[in-house]
N, C-alpha and C positions, 0 to 999 in steps of 0.2 A: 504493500500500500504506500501512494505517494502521500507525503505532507507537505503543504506549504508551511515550512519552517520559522517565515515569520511574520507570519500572520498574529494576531493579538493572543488568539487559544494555546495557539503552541509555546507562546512566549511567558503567557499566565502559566502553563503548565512547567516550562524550564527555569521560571524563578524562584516556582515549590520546589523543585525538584534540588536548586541551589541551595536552598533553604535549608533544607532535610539535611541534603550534605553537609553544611556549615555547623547544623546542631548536632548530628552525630559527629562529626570529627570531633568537637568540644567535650564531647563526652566519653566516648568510646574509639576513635581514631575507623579511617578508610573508610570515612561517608563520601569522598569522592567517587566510589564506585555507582552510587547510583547516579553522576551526571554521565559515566560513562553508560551506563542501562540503555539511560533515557536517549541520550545520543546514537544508542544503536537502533533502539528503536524507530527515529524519526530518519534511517537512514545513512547517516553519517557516515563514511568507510574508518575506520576503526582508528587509523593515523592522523586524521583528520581532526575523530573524538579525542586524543591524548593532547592534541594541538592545544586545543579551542578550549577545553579543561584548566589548559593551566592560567589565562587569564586571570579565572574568578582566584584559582590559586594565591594568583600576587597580589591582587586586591585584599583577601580576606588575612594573607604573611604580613601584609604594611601595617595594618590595627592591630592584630595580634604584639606584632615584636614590640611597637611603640608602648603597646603598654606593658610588657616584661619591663621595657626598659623605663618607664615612667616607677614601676614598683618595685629597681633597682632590684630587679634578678635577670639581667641581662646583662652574660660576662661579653664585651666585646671585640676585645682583643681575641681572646680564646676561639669566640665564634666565626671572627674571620678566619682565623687560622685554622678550625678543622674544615671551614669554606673551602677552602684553596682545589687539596683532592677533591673533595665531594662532586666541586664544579667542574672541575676535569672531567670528571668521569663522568657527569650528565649530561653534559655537551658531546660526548661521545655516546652514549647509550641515548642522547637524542637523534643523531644520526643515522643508527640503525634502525630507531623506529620509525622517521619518517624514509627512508628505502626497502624496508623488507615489504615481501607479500602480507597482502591485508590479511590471506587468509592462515598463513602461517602468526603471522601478529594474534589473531583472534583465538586460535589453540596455545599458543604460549601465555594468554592474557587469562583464558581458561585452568591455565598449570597454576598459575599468580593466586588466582580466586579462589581454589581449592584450598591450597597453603594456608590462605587467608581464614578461609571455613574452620580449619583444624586450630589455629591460635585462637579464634572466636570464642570454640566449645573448649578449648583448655584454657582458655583466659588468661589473658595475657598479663592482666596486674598482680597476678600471683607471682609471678617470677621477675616482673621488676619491680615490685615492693621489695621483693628478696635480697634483690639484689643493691640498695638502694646505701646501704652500711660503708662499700668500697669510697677507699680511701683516694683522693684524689691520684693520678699515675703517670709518671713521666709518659711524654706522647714519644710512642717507637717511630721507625718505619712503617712496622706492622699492623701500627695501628692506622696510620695513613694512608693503610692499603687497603684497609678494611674499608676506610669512609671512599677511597677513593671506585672499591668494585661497592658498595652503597650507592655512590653517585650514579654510576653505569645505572644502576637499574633506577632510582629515581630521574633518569632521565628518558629512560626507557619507556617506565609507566610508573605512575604517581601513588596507585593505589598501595597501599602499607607501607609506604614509605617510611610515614610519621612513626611506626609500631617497631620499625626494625631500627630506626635511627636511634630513636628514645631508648632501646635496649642498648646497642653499641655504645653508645655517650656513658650508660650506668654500667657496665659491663667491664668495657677497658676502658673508660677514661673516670671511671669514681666517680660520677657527678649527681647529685640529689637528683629526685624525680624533676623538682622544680625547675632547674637549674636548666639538665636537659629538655625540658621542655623547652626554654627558652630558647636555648641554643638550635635547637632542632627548628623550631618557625622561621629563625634569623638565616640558618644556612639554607633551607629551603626560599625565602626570599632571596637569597645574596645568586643563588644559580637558574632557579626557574628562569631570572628574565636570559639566561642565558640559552636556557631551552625554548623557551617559547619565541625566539631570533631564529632560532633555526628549524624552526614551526614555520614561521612566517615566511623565510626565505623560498620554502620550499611548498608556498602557498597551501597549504593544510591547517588553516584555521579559520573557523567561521567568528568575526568579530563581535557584532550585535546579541548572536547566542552566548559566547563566552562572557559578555558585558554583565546580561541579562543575569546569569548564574553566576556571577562575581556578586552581583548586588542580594543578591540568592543566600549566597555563604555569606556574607559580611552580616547580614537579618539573624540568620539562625544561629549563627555565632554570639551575636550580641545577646539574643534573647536567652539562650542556652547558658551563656557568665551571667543573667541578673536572675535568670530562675534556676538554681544549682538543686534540682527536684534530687531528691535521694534515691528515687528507681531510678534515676535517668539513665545511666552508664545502661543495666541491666535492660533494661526494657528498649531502648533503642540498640543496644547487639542484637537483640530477639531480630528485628527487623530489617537489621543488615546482614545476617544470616540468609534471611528468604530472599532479601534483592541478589546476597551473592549466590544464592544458592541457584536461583530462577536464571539470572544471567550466564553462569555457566556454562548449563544447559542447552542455553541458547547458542553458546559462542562455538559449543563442542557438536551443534547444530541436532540434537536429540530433538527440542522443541523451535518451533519455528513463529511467528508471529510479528 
């Protein structure tokens, strides 16, 4: 079925859809998977959907960091400097995703989603509460190499990015939940725009939709920080279970629609 994409229905419908995304990420991380849903659904070729995603991405990183760093939990020296690989390597893992086959993209994006299903139901703040005690750690190589093959894949595709970052940052580099949060929005700012250049270069990005769903996440974001609901984590995973679960399916082309 064709859509006119920007017609006023489609576009009410892409700035819920931001929306959703922006209050599940605040709460539970990898609510961007449903702008990629929706974007399949209306069509999109899947490089195109990773393009036009990251818009609303750097829209909703600018408010976010600004206020780590307004609440002085935003290291920024630190965060430029684990920036550096991370950017490398998204700038290159953006490359291959705007050239490979869409439909190779779309089962690798399906391998992504599954992983995703499986932190979901093992839940993921169990193990980086856990881990949250590490003492801050001289930054290796090793460790550089780590954000730097991180980067490849958040430039690849955006979805759990936040989930495996925020583990790395507490993992080897010691840093409170807090802390890495902050650092995690700030590097994610400091290289999307570097991914989304080479989005645009390579004409794979619909402006007006991306706009539309930046203004999407910036809504659900904000309302998600002033109403900190105590089921929310919980009850919005429920949710992003079924959109990754439905999407999957689809991408591994079982359901069709």
């Amino acid at each position: 079925m064709q859509y006119n994409i920007y017609s006023w229905q489609i576009l009410s419908i892409v700035f819920v859809a931001g929306f959703l995304a922006g209050f599940i990420n605040t709460f539970a991380g990898s609510g961007t998977a449903i702008n990629y849903f929706l974007f399949s659904i209306l069509g999109l070729p899947i490089n195109t959907a990773s393009g036009t995603v990251r818009l609303g991405v750097i829209m909703q990183a600018i408010t976010t960091s600004y206020s780590f760093y307004k609440e002085k939990k935003l290291d920024l020296i630190k965060g430029l400097y684990i920036s550096i690989p991370v950017t490398l390597g998204a700038v290159i893992g953006a490359e291959i995703a705007v050239n490979i086959d869409t439909g190779i993209f779309e089962k690798l994006i399906g391998v992504v989603l599954s992983v995703m299903l499986f932190f979901l139901f093992y839940n993921p703040d169990r193990w980086i509460h856990g881990k949250k005690i590490l003492s801050t750690r001289k930054v290796t190589f090793g460790h550089l190499f780590i954000y730097f093959i991180l980067g490849i894949y958040g430039g690849f595709l955006h979805i759990g990015f936040g989930i495996f970052m925020i583990a790395a940052l507490v993992w080897i580099s010691g840093y409170d939940l807090v802390k890495a949060a902050a650092i995690k929005i700030f590097v994610v700012l400091i290289y999307t725009p570097f991914v989304f250049w080479v989005f645009m270069a390579n004409g794979q990005v619909e402006y007006l939709i991306g706009f539309v769903t930046g203004l999407g996440n910036l809504s659900g974001g904000i309302l998600a920080s002033i109403f900190a609901v105590k089921w929310g984590a919980g009850f919005v995973r429920w949710i992003l279970i079924g959109v990754l679960f439905i999407f999957s399916l689809k991408l591994f082309g079982i359901i069709n629609f």
